[in-house]
C-alpha positions as CSV (number, residue, x, y, z in Angstrom):
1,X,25.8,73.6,-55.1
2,X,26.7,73.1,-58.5
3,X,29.8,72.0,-60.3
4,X,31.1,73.3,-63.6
5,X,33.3,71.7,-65.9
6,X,33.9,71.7,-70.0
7,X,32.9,68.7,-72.0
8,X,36.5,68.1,-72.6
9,X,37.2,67.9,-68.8
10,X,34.2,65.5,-68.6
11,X,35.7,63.5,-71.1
12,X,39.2,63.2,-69.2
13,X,37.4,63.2,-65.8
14,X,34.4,61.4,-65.5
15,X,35.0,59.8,-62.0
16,X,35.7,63.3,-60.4
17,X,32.3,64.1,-62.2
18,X,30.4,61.2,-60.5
19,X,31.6,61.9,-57.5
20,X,31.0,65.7,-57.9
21,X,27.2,64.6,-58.5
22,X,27.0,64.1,-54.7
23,X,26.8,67.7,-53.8
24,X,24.5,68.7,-56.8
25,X,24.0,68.7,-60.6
26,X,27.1,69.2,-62.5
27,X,27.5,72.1,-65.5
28,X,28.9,71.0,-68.8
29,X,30.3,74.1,-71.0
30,X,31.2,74.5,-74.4
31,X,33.1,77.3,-74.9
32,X,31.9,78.8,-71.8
33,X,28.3,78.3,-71.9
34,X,26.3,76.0,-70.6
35,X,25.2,72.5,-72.7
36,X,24.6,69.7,-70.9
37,X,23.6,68.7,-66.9
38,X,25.1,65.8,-65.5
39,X,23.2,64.5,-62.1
40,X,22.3,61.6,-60.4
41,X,19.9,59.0,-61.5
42,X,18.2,60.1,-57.9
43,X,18.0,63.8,-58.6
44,X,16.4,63.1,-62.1
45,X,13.6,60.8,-60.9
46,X,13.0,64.4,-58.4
47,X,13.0,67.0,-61.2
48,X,11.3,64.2,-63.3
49,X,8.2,63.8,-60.4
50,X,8.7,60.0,-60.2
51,X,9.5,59.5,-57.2
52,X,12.9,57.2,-56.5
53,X,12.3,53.3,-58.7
54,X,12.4,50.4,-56.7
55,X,14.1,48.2,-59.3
């Protein structure tokens, strides 16, 4: 499940972002279209095929 929110809310609400990141990648608009994906470092080493770093 994925979260939307604008860069502006991002801006003003990063924590609620973070925490959003638990239940999936989060959306970030600009004037109502997509621009950016905020997710966790875990998710990214997935999509990225590198497995989860041990460091």
């Amino acid at each position: 499940m994925e979260t939307k929110m604008t860069t502006e809310d991002f801006e003003h609400h990063t924590e609620a972002a973070q925490l959003a990141t638990v239940n999936g990648p989060v959306v970030l608009t600009e004037e109502g279209n997509p621009s950016y994906i905020f997710l966790c470092y875990e998710d990214y080493l997935k999509l990225a095929g590198t497995g989860v770093n041990d460091a």
